[in-house]
N, C-alpha and C positions, 0 to 999 in steps of 0.2 A: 570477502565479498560484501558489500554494503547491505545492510538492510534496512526496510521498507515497514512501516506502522501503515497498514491498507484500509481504510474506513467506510463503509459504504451504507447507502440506504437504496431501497430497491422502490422504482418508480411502481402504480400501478401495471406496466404495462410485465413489467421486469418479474413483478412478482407472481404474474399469470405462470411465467414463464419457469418460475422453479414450482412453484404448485404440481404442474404439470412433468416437470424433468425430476424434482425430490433432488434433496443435497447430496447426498452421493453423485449425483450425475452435474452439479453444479459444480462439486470439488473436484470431478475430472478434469471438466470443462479448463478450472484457474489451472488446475495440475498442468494439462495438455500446454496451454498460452505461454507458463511463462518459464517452461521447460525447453516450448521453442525458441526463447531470446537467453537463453542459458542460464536461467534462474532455477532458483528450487519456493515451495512453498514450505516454512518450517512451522507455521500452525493454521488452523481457519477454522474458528468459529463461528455460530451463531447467535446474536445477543436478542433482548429485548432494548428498548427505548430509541434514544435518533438512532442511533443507526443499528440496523440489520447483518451485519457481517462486518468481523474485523479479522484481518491477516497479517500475520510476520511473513514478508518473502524477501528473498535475497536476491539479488541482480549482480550480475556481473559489472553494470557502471550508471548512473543517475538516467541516463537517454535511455535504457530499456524500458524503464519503471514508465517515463515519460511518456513512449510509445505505446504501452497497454492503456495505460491511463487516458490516454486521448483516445483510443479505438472504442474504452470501455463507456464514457462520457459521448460519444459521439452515438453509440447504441443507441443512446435516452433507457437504457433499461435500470441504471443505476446510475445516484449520483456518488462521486468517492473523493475521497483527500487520499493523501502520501504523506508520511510522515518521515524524513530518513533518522535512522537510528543508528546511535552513537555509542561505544563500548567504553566501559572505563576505561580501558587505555588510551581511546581518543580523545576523552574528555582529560584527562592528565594530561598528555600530551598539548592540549587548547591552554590550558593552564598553563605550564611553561614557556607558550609564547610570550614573545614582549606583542604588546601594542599601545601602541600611543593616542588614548583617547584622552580629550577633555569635556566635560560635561556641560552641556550650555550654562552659560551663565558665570562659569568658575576658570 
């Protein structure tokens, strides 16, 4: 299953809103979302600095991640990026491609 580098920072409005609900009930919350698009969440932290919350979650295929992410963004309660994450064997794998780049200029 592909996984997902989740980065967020919680708007004013956002961060009323876990104040009030406390991170247990915020990590239901991601729990509940993205267990209904057949993902799992396999960590969720809270940081200091830009951002506020970073997660590993796993999706079944790139359009899930896609459709939280626009409902979550669409909230305005958090802004968030996706990062997809790649396993050494896919990156081996990248490796062993051929591709036929040339560099400007050369």
């Amino acid at each position: 299953m592909p996984k997902f580098l989740v980065q967020a920072s919680y708007t004013p409005e956002g961060t009323k809103g876990l104040l009030a609900e406390g991170a247990s009930g915020r990590r239901a919350a991601v729990d509940q979302v993205v267990a209904d698009l057949g993902g799992a969440v396999e960590a969720m932290y809270f940081v200091f600095g830009e951002d506020d919350l970073v997660c590993i979650i796993d999706f079944p295929d790139p359009v899930s991640m896609a459709a939280i992410s626009l409902r979550v963004k669409a909230s305005g309660a958090l802004r968030t990026r996706a990062t997809p994450l790649l396993t050494l064997a896919e990156v081996d794998e990248a490796i062993r491609r051929q591709v036929a780049f040339r560099a400007p200029g050369t």
